[in-house]
N, CA, C and O atoms as a GROMACS GRO file, in nm:
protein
  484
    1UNK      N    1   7.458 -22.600  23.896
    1UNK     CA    2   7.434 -22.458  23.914
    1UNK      C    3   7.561 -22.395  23.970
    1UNK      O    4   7.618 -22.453  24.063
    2UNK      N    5   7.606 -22.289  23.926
    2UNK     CA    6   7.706 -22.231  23.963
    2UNK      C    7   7.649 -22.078  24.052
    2UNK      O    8   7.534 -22.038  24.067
    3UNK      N    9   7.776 -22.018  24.097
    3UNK     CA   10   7.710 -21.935  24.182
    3UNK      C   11   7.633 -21.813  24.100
    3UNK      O   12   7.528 -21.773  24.149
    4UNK      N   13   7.678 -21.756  23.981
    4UNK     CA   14   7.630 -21.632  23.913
    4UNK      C   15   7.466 -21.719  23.870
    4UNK      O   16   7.369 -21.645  23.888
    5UNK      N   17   7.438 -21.838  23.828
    5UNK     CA   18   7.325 -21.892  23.810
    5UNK      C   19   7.228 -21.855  23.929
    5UNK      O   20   7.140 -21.769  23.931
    6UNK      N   21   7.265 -21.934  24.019
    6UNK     CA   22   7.212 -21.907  24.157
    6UNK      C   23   7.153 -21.734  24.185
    6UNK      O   24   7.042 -21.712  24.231
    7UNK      N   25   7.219 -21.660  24.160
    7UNK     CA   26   7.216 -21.521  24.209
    7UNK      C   27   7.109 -21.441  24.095
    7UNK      O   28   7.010 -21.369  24.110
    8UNK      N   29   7.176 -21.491  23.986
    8UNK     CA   30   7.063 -21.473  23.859
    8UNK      C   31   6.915 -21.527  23.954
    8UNK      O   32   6.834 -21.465  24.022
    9UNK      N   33   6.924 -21.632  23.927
    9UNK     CA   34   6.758 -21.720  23.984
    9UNK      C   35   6.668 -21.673  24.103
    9UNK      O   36   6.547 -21.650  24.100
   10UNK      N   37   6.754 -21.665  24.205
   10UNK     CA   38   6.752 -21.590  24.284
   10UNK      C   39   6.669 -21.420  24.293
   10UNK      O   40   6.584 -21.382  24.374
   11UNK      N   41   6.707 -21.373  24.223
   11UNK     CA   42   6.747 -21.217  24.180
   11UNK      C   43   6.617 -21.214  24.106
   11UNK      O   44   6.550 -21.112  24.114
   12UNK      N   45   6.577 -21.307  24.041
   12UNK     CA   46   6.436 -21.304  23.954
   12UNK      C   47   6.317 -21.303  24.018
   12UNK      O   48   6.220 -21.254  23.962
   13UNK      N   49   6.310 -21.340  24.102
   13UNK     CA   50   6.179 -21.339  24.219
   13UNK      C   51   6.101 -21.225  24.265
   13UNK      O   52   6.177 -21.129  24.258
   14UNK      N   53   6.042 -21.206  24.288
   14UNK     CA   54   5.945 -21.070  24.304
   14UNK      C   55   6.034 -21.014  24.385
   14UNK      O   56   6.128 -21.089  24.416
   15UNK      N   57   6.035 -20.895  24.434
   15UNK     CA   58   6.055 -20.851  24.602
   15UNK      C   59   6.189 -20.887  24.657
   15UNK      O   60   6.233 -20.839  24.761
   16UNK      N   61   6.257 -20.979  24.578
   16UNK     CA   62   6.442 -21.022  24.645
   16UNK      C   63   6.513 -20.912  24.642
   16UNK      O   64   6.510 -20.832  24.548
   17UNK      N   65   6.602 -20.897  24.775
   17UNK     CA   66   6.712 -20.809  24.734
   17UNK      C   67   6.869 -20.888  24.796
   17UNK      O   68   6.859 -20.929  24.912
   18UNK      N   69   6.980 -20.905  24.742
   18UNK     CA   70   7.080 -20.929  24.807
   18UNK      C   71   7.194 -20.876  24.885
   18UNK      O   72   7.282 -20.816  24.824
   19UNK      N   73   7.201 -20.888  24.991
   19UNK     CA   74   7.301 -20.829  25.160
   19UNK      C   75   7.432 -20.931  25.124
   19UNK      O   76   7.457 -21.040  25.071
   20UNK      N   77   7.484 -20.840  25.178
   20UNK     CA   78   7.657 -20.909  25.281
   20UNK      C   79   7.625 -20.891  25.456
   20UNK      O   80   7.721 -20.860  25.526
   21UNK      N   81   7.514 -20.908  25.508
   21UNK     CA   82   7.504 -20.875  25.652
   21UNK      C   83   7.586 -20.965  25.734
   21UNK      O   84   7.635 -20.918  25.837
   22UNK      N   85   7.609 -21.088  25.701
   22UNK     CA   86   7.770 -21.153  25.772
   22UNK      C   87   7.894 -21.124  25.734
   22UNK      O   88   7.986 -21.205  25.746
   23UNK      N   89   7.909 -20.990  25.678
   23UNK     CA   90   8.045 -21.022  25.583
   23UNK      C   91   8.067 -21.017  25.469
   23UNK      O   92   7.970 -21.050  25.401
   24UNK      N   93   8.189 -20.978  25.393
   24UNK     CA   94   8.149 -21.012  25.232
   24UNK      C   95   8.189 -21.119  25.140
   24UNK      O   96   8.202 -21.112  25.018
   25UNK      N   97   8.210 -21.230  25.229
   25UNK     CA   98   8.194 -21.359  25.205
   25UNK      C   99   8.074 -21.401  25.192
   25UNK      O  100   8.056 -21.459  25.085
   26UNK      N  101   7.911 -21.391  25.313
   26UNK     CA  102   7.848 -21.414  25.278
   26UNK      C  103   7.726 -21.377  25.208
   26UNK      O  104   7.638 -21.325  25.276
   27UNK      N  105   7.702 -21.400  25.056
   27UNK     CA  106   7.555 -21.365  25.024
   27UNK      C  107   7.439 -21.433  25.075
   27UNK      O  108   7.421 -21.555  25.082
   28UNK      N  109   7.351 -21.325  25.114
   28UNK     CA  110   7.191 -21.338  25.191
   28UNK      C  111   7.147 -21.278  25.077
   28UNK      O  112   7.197 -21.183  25.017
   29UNK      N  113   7.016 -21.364  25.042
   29UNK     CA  114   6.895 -21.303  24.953
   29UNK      C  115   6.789 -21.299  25.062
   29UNK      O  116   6.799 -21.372  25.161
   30UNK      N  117   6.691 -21.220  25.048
   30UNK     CA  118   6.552 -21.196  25.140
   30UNK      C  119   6.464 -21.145  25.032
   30UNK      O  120   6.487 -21.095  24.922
   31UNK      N  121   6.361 -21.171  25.094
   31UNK     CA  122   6.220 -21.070  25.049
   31UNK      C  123   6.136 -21.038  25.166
   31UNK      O  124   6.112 -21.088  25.276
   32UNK      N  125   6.098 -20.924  25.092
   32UNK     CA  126   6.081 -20.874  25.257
   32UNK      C  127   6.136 -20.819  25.371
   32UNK      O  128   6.069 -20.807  25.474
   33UNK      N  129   6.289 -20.774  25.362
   33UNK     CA  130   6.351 -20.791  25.453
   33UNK      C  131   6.398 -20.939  25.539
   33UNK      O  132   6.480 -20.940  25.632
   34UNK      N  133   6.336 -21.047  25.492
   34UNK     CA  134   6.375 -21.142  25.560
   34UNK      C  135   6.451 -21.242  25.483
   34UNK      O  136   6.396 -21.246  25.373
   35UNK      N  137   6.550 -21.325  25.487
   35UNK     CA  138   6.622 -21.460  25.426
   35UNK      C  139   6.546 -21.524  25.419
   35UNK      O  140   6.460 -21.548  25.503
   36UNK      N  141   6.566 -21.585  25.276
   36UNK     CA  142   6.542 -21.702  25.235
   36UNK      C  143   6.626 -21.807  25.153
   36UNK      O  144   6.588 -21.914  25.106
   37UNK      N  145   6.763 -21.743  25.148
   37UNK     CA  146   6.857 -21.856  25.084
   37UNK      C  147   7.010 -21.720  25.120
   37UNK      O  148   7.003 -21.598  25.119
   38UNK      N  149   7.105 -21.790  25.139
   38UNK     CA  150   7.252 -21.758  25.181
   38UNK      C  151   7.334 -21.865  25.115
   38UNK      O  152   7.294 -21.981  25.102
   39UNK      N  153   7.459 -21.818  25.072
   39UNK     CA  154   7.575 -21.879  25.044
   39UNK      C  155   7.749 -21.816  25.102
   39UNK      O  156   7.794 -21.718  25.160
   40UNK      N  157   7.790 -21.918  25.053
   40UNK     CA  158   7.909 -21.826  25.055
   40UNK      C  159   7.959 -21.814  24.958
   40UNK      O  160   7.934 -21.902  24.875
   41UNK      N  161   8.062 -21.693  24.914
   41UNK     CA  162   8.054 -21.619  24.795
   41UNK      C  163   8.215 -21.713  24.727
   41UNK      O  164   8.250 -21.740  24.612
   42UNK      N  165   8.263 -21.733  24.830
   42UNK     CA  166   8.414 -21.781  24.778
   42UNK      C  167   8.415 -21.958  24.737
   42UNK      O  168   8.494 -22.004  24.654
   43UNK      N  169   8.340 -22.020  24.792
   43UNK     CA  170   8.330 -22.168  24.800
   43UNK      C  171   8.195 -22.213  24.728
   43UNK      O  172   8.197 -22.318  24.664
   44UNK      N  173   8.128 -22.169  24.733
   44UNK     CA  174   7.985 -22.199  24.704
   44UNK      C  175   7.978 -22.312  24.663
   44UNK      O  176   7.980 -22.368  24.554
   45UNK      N  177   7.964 -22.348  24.812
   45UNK     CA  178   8.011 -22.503  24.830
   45UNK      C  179   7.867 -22.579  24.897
   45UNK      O  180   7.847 -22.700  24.895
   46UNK      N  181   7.786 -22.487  24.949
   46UNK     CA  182   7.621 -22.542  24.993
   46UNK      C  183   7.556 -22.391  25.011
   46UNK      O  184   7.600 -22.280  25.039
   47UNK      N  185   7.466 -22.431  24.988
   47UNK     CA  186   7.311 -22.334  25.011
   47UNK      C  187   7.254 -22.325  25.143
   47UNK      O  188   7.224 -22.435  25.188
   48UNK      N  189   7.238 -22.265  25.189
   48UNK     CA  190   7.146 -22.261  25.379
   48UNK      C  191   6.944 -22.201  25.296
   48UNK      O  192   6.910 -22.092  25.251
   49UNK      N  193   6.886 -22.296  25.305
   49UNK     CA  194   6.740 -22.260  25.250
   49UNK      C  195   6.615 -22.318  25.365
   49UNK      O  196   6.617 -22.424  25.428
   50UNK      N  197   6.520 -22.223  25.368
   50UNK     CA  198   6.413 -22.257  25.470
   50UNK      C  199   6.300 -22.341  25.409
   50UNK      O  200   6.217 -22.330  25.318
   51UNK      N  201   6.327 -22.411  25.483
   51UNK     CA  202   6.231 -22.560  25.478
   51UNK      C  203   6.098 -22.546  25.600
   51UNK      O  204   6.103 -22.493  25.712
   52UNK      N  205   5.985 -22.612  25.533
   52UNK     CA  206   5.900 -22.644  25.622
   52UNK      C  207   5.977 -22.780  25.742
   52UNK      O  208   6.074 -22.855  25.730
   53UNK      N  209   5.909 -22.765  25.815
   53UNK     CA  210   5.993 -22.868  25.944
   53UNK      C  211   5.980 -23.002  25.915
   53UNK      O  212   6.076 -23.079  25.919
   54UNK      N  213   5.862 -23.040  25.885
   54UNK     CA  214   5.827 -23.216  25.814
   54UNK      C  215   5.917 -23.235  25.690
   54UNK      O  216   5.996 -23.329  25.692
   55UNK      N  217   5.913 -23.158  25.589
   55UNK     CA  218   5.977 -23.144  25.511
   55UNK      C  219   6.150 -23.143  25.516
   55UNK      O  220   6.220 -23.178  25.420
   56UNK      N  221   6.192 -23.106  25.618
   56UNK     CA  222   6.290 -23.055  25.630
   56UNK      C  223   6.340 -23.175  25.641
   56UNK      O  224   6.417 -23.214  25.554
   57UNK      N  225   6.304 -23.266  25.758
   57UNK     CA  226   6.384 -23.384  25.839
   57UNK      C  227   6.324 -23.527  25.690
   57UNK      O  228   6.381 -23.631  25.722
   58UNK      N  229   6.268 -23.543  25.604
   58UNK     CA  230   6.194 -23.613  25.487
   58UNK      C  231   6.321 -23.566  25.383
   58UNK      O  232   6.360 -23.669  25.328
   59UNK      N  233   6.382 -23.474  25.347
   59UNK     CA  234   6.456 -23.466  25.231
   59UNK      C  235   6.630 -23.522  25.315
   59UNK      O  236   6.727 -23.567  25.254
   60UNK      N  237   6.618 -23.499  25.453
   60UNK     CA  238   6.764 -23.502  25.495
   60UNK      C  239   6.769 -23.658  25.529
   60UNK      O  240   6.869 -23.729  25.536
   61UNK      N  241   6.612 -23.700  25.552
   61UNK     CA  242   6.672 -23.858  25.572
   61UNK      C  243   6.684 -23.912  25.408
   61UNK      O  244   6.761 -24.004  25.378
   62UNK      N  245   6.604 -23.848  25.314
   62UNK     CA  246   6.593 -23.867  25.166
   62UNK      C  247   6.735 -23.897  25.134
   62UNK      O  248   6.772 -24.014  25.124
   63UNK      N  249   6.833 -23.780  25.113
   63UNK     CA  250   6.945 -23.771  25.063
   63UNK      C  251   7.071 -23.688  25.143
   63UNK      O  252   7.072 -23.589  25.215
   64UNK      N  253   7.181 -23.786  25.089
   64UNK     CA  254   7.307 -23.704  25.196
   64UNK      C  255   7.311 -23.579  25.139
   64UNK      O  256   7.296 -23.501  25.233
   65UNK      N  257   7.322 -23.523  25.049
   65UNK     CA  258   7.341 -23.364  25.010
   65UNK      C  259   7.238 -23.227  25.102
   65UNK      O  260   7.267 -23.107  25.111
   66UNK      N  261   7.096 -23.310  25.169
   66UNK     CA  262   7.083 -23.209  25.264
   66UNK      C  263   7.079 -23.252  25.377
   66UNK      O  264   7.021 -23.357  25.403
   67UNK      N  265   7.156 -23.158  25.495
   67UNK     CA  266   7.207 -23.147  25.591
   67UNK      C  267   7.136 -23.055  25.675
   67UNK      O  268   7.114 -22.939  25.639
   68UNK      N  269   7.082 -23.124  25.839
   68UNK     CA  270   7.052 -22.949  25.860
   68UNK      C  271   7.138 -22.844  25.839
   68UNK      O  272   7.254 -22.856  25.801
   69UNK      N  273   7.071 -22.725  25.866
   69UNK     CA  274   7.090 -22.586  25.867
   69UNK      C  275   7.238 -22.612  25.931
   69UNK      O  276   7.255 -22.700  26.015
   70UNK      N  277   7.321 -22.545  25.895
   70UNK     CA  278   7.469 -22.489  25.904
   70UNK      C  279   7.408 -22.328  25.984
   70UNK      O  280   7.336 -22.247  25.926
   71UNK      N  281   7.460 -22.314  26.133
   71UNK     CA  282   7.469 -22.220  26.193
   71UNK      C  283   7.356 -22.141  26.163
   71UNK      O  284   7.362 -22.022  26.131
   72UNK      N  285   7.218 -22.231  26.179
   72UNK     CA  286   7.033 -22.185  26.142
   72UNK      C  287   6.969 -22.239  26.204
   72UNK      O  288   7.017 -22.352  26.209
   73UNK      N  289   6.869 -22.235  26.270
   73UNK     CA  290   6.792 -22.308  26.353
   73UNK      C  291   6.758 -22.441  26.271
   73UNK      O  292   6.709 -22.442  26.158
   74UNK      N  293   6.789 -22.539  26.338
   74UNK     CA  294   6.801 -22.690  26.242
   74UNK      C  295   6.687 -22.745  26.198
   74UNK      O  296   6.678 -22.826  26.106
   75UNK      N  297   6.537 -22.669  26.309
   75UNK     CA  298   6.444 -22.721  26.259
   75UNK      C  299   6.379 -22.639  26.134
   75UNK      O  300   6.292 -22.696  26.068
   76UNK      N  301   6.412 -22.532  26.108
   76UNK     CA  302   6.319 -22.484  25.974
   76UNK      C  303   6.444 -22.438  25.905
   76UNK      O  304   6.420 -22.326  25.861
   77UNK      N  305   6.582 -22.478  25.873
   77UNK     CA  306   6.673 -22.429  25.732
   77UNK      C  307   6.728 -22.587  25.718
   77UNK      O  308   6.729 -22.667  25.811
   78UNK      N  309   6.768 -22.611  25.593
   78UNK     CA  310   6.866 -22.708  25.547
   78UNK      C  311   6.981 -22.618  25.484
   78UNK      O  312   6.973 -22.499  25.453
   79UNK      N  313   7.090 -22.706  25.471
   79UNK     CA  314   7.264 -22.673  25.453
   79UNK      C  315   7.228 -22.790  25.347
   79UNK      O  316   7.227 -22.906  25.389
   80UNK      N  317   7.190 -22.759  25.172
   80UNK     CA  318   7.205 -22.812  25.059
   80UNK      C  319   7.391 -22.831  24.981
   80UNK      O  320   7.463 -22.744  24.933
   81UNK      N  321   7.409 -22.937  24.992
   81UNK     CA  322   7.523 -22.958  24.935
   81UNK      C  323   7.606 -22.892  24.788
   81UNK      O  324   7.576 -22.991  24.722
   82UNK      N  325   7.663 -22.830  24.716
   82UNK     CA  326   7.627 -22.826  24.567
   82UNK      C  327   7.775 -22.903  24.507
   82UNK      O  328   7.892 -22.894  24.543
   83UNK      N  329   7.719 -22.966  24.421
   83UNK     CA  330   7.824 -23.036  24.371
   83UNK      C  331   7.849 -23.183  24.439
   83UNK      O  332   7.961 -23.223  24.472
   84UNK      N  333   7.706 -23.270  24.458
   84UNK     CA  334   7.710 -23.392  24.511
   84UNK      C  335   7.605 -23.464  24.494
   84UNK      O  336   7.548 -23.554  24.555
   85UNK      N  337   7.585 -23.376  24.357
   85UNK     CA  338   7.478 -23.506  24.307
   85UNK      C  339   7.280 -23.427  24.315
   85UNK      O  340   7.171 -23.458  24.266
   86UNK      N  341   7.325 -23.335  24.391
   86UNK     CA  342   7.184 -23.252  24.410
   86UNK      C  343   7.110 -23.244  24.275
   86UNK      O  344   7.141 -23.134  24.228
   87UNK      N  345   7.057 -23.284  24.222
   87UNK     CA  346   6.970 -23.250  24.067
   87UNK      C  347   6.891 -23.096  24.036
   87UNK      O  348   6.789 -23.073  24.102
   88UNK      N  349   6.938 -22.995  23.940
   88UNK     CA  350   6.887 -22.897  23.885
   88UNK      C  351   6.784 -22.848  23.955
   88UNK      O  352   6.756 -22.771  24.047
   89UNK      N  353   6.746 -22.907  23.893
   89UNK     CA  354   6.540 -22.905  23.886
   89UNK      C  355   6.504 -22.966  24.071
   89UNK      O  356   6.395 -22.925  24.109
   90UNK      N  357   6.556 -23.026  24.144
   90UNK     CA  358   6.525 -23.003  24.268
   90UNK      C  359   6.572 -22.887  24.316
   90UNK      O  360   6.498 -22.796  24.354
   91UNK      N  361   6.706 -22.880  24.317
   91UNK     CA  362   6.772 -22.711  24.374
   91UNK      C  363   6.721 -22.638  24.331
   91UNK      O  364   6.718 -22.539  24.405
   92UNK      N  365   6.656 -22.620  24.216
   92UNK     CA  366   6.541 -22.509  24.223
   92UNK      C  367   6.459 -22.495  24.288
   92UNK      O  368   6.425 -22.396  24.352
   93UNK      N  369   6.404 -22.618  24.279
   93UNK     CA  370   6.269 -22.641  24.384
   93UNK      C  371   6.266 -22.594  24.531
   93UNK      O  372   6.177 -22.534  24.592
   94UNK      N  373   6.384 -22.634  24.570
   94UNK     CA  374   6.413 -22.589  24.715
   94UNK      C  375   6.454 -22.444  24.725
   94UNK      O  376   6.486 -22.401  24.836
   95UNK      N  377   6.457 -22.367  24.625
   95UNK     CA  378   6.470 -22.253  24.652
   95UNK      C  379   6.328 -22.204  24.653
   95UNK      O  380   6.270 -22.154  24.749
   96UNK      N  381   6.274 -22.227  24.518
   96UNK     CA  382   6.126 -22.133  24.524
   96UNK      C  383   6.055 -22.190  24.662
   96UNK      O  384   5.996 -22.098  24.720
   97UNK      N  385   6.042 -22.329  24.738
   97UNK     CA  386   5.986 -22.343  24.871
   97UNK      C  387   6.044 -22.245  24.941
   97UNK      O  388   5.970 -22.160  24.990
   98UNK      N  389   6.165 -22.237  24.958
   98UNK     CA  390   6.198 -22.150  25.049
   98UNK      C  391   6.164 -21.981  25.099
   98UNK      O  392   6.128 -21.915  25.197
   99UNK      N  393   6.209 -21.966  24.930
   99UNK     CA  394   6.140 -21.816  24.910
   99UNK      C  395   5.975 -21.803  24.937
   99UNK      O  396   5.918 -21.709  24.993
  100UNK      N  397   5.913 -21.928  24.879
  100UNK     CA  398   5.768 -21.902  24.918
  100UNK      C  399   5.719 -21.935  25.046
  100UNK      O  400   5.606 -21.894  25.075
  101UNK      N  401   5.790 -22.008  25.136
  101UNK     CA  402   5.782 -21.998  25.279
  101UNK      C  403   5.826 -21.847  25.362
  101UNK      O  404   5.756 -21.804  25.454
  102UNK      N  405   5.919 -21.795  25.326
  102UNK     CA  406   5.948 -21.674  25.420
  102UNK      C  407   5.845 -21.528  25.328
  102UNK      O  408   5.817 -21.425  25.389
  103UNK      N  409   5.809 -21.546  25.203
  103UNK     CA  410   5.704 -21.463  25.158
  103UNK      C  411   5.576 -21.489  25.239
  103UNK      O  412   5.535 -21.408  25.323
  104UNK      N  413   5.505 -21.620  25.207
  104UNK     CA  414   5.424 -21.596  25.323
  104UNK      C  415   5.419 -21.578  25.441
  104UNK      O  416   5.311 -21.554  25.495
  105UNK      N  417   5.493 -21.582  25.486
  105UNK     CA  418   5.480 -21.520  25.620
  105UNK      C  419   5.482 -21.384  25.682
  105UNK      O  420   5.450 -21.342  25.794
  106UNK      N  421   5.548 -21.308  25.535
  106UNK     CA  422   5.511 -21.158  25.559
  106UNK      C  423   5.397 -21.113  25.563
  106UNK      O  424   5.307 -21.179  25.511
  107UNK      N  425   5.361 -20.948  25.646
  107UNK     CA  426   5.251 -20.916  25.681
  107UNK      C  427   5.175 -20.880  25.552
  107UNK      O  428   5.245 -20.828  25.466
  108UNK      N  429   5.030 -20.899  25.520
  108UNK     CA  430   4.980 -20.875  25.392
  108UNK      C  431   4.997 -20.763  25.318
  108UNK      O  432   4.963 -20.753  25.200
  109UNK      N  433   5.068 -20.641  25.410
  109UNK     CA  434   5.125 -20.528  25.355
  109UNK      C  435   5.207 -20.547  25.286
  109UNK      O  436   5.194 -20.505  25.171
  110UNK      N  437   5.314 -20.610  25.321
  110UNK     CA  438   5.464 -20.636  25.269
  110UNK      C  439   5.438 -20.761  25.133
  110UNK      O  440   5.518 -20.787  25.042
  111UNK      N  441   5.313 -20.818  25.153
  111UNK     CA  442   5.293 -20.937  25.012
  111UNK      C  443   5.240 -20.861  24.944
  111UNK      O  444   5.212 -20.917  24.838
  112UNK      N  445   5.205 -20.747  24.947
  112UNK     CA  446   5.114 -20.655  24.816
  112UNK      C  447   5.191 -20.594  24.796
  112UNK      O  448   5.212 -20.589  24.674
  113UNK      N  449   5.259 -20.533  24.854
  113UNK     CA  450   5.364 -20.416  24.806
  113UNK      C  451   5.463 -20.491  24.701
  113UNK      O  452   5.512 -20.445  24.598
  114UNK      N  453   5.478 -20.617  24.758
  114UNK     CA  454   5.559 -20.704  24.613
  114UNK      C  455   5.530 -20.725  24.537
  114UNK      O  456   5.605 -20.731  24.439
  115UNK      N  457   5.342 -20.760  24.528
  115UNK     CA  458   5.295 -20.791  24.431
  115UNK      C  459   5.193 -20.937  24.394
  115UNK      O  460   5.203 -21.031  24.472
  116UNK      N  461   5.141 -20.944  24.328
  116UNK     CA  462   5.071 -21.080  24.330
  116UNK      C  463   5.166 -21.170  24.285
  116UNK      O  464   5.159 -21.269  24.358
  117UNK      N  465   5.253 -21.183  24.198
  117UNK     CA  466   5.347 -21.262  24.123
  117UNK      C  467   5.468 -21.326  24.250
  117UNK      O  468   5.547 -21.264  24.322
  118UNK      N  469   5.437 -21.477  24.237
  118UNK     CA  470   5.507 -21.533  24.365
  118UNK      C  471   5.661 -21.549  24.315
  118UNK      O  472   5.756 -21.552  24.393
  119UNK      N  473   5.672 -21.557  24.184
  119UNK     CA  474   5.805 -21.474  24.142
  119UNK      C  475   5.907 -21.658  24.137
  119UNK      O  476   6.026 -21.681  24.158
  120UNK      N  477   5.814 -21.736  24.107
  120UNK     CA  478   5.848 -21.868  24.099
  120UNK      C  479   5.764 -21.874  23.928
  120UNK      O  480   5.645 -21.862  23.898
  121UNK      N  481   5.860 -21.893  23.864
  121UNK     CA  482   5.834 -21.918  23.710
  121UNK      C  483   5.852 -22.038  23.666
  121UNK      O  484   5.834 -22.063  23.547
   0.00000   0.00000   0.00000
């Protein structure tokens, strides 16, 4: 996956919008107002994505490509490697968890106003 892929995929989800709120090095996607996946724009060299906490510490003892969270609270983000072997079809995966972890947690106002469509195809 390259970065315009990413941003595409990303970008397809119900309710996403993308910030430079660190800078314009880094892209933040949210829904909701809230993150659910960041990169950096020049290297896009790993992913920062929110993980359930069991989950989180299960994929990082799984495989070296995830790392905790890079400058995120370590127990609910991973720091995904790209370009070390990470497989497609998981890095997807770990995005739509992610996105569908910080969607639910918005208030049921903010999940209707997006819509029923969890925006994971």
């Amino acid at each position: 996956m390259n970065i315009e892929d990413f941003r595409d995929y990303c970008l397809a989800k119900a309710g996403v919008t993308e910030e430079t709120p660190f800078g314009p090095e880094v892209l933040v996607f949210k829904v909701g107002g809230k993150m659910f996946a960041l990169t950096d724009i020049d290297t896009f060299g790993s992913i920062n994505l929110k993980c359930d906490p069991e989950r989180a510490l299960e994929l990082r003892d799984a495989h070296d490509y995830v790392l905790p969270g890079y400058h995120m609270s370590k127990k609910h983000w991973n720091t995904v490697l790209i370009g070390t072997g990470v497989p497609l079809a998981q890095l997807r995966e770990l995005i739509d968890h992610s996105y569908a972890l910080v969607r639910a947690s918005l208030p049921k106002a903010a999940r209707e106003a997006i819509g029923e469509g969890t925006g994971i195809e």
